[in-house]
C-alpha positions as CSV (number, residue, x, y, z in Angstrom):
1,X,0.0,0.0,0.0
2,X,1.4,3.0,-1.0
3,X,0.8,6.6,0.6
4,X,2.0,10.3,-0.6
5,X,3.7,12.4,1.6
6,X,1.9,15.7,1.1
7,X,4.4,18.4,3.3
8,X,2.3,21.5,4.8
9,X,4.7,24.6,5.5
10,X,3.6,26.5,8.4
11,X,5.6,30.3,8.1
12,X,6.6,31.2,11.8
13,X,6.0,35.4,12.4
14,X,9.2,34.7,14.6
15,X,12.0,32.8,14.2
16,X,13.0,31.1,17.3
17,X,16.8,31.0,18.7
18,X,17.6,28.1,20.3
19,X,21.1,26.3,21.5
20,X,20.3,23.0,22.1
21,X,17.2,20.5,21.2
22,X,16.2,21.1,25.0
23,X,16.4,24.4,25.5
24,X,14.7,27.2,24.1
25,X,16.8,30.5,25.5
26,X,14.0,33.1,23.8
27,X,10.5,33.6,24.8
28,X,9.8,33.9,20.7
29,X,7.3,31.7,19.8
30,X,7.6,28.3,17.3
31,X,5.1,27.3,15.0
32,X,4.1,24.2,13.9
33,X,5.5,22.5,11.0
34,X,2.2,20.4,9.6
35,X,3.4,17.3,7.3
36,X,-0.2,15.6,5.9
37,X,-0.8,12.4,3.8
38,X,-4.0,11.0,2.8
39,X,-3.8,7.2,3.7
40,X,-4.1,4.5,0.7
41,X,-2.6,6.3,-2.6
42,X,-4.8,5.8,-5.5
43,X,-4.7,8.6,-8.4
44,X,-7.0,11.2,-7.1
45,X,-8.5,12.7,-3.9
46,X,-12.1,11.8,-4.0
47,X,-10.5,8.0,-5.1
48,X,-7.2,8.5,-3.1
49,X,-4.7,10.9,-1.8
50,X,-3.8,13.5,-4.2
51,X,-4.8,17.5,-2.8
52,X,-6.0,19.7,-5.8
53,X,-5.2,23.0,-6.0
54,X,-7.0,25.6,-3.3
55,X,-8.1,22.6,-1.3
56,X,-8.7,23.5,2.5
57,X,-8.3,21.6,5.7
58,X,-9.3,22.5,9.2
59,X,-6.8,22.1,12.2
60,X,-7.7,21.8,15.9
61,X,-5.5,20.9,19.2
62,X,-7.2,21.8,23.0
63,X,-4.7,22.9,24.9
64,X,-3.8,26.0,22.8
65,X,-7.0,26.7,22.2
66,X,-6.6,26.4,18.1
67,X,-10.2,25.3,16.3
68,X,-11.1,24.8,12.7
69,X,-8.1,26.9,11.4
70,X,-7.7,26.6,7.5
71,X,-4.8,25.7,5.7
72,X,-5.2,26.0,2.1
73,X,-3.1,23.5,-0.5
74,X,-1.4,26.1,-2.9
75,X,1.5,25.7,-5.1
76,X,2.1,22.1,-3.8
77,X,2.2,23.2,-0.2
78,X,-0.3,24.0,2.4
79,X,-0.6,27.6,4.2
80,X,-2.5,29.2,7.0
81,X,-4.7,31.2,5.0
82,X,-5.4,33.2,8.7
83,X,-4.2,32.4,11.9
84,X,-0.8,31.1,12.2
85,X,-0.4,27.7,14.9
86,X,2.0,28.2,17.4
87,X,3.2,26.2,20.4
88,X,3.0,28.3,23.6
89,X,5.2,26.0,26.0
90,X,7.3,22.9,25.7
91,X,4.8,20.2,26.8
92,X,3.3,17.7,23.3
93,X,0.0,18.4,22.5
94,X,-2.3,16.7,19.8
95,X,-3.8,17.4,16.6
96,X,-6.6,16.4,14.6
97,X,-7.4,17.9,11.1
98,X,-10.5,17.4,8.4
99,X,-11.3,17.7,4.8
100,X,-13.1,19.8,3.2
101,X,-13.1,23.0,5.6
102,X,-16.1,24.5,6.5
103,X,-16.1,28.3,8.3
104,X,-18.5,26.9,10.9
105,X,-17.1,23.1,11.6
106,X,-19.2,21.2,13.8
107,X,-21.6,18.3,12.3
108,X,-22.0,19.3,8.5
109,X,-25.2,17.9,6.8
110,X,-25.2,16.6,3.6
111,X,-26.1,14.6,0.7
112,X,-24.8,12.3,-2.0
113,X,-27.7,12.6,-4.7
114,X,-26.9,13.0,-8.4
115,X,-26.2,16.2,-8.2
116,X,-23.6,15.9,-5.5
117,X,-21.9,13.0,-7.2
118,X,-21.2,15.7,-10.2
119,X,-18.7,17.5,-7.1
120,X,-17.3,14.2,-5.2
121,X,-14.2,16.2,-3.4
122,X,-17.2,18.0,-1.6
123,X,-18.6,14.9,-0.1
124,X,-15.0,13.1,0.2
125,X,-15.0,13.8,4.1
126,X,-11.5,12.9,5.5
127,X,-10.5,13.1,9.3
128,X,-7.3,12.7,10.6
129,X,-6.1,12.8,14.3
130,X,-3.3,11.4,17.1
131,X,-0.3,14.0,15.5
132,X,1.6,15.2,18.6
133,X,4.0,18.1,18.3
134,X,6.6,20.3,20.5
135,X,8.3,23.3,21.1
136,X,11.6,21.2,20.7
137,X,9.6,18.7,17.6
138,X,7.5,21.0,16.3
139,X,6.6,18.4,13.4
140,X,3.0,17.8,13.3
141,X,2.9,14.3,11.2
142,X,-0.8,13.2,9.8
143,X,1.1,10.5,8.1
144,X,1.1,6.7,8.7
145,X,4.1,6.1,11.1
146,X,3.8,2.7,10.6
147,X,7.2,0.7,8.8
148,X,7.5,-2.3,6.8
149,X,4.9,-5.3,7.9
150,X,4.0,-3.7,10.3
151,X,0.3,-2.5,10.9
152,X,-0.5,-0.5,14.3
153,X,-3.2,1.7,13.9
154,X,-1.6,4.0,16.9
155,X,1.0,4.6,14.7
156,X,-1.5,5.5,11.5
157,X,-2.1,9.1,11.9
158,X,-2.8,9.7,8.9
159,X,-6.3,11.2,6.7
160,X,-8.8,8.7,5.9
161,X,-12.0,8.6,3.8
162,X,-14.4,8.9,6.4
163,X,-17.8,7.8,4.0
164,X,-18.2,4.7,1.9
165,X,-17.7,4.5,-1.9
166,X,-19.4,2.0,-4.5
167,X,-17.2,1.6,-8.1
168,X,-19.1,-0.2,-11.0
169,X,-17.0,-1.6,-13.9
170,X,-19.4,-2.6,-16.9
171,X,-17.9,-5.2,-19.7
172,X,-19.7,-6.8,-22.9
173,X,-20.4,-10.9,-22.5
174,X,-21.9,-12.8,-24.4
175,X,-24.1,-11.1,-27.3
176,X,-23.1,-7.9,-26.8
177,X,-20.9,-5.3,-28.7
178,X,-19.9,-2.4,-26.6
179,X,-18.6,-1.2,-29.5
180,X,-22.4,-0.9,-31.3
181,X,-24.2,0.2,-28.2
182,X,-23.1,1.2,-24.8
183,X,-25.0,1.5,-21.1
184,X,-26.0,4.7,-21.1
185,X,-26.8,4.9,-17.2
186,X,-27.9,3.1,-13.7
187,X,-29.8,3.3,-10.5
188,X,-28.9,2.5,-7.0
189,X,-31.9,1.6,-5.4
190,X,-33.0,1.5,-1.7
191,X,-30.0,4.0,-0.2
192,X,-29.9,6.7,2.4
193,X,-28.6,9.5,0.7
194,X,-28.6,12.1,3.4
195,X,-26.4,12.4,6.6
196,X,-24.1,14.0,8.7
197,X,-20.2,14.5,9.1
198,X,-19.0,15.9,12.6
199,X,-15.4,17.8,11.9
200,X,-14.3,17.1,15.8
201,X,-14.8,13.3,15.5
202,X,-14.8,12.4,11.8
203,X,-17.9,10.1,11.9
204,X,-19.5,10.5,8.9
205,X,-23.1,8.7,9.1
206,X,-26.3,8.3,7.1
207,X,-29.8,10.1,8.6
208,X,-32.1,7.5,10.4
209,X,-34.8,9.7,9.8
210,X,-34.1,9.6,6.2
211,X,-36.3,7.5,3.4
212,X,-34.4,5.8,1.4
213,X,-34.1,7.3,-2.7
214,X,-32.9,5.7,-5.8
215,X,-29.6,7.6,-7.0
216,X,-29.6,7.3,-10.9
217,X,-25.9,7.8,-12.6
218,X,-25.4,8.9,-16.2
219,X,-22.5,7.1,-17.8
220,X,-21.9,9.3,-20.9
221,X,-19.1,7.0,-22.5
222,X,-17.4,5.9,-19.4
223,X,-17.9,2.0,-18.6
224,X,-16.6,3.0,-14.9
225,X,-18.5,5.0,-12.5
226,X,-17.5,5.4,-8.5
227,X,-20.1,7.1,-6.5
228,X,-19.7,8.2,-2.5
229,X,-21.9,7.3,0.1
230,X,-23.0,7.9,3.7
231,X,-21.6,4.6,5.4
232,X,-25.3,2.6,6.4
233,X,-26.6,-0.8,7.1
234,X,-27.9,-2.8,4.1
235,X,-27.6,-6.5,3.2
236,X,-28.2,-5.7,-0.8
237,X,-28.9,-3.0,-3.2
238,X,-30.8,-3.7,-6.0
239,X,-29.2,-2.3,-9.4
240,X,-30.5,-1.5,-12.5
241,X,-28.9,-0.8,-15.9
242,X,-30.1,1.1,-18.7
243,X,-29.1,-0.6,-21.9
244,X,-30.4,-0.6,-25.5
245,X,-33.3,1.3,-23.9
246,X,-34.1,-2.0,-22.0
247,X,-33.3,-2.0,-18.0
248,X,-31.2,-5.1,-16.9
249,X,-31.6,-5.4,-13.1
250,X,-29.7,-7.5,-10.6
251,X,-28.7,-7.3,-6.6
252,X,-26.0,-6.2,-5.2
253,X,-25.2,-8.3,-2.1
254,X,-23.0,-5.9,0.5
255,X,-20.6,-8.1,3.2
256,X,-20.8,-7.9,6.3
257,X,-24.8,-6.3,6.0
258,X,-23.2,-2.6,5.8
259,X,-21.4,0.3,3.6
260,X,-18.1,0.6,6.0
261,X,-16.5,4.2,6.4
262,X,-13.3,3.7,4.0
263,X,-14.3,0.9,2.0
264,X,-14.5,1.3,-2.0
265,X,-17.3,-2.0,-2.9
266,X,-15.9,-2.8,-6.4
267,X,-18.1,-4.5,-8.8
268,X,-17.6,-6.5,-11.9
269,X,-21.2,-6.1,-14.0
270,X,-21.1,-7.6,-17.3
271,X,-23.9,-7.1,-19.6
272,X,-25.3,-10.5,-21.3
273,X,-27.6,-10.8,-24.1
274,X,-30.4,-11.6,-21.6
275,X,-29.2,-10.4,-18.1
276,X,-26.2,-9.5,-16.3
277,X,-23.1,-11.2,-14.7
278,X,-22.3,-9.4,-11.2
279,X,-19.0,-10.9,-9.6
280,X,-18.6,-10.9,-5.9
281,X,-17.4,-7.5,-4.1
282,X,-13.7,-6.6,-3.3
283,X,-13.1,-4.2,-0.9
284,X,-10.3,-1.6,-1.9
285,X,-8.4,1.3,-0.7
286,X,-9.6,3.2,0.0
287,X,-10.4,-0.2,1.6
288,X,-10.9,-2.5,-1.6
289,X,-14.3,-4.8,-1.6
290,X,-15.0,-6.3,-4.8
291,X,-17.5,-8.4,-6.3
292,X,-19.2,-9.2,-10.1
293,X,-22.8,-9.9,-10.6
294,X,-25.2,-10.7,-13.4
295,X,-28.2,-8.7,-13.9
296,X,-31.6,-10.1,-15.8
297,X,-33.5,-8.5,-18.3
């Protein structure tokens, strides 16, 4: 599993003199140096780790006081676009840290219909937390700490995709020529596609209150489409694809009963003269669940 090391520069008003790693001679003040990864590489953000240009995260630690302050990714480097963090005495304290920034923080509502999935960074809610820092090690790591084999999740304190994501992969089988005619779209059926995301805790979770929708996907060309979720419980969704203006339909069994926070539920669907093939779900990292599956006409 590979990760990108994604370095945040924090500019210090005033330089700090010091003589020794123990000893700090001058009252000035040291900021903190902020070093961010998202956990479990893939290409892009709302599939992986890579920031895009002008995105925001929100920084908090208790002791100093410091809540939701915004750090902007800008020229391959992230800056306070405000407030500047800075430790006030020797003593480690903590961070945590959340994507996307919102001016408010607190528990952000939500939802992933169609029109949402069109902006997928703005439902991608990350969360990372467990970075201390120093006067004397003023590093604040939101990386994965953890070496070679080894897999401690004290050590992991690095961003992670706090909702659930489903990835469909469509391929031609028997009597059918993707080449000739092409799905044109799909619906989701039987989802939850409002909730919550609390910046303080990174729990993202899907409204009880909420009816369940169908979410219907346009494919325009592409035979992959990922959408993102609210992580809920649900044995199966059902699935239906639109081809040759006919809708082929099958189920889409989930494991464990439940759309996990960080899992990516890959799926296999291959279109068949008469229905559809769905192979069983892999999760991927994100966290990789896949599956195939055949859908009737």
């Amino acid at each position: 599993m590979n990760t990108r090391l994604l370095p945040i520069a924090v500019l210090a008003l005033c330089a700090a003199a010091c003589t020794n790693d123990d000893e700090n001679l001058n009252d000035d003040s040291v900021a903190a140096v902020i070093n961010a990864e998202i956990s479990d590489a893939v290409s892009t953000r709302a599939s992986g780790t890579a920031w895009a240009e002008r995105d925001e995260i929100g920084i908090s630690e208790s002791r100093f006081g410091y809540t939701n302050v915004p750090y902007r990714w800008e020229s391959g480097k992230f800056t306070p676009t405000g407030t500047i963090i800075f430790f006030q005495d020797d003593d480690p304290t903590t961070f945590s840290a959340y994507y996307p920034y919102d001016a408010d923080g607190g528990t952000l509502t939500a939802t992933t219909d169609a029109t949402a999935q069109q902006n997928q960074p703005a439902i991608d809610f990350l969360y990372a937390t467990g970075a201390t820092a120093s006067t004397h090690n003023p590093e604040v790591n939101f990386r994965n700490g953890n070496t070679a084999g080894e897999n401690d999740p004290t050590k992991d304190h690095s961003f992670h995709h706090c909702m659930s994501q489903i990835t469909l992969t469509f391929k031609e089988g028997s009597g059918v020529d993707f080449t000739t005619i092409q799905p044109t779209g799909y619906t989701l059926s039987g989802l939850v596609l409002k909730g919550s995301f609390d910046t303080a805790t990174g729990t993202a979770e899907a409204d009880a209150n909420a009816q369940t929708a169908d979410l219907t996907m346009r494919l325009d060309g592409a035979l992959t489409s990922s959408v993102i979720l609210f992580p809920q419980s649900t044995t199966s969704i059902e699935l239906s694809v639109d081809y040759n203006s006919q809708p082929y339909t099958a189920m889409l069994d989930i494991p464990d009963g439940a759309l996990k926070a960080g899992n990516n539920y890959v799926w296999t669907i291959t279109v068949r003269n008469k229905d559809l093939s769905v192979e069983s779900a892999e999760i991927t990292a994100w966290n990789k669940v896949e599956d195939s599956v055949n859908a009737d006409l």
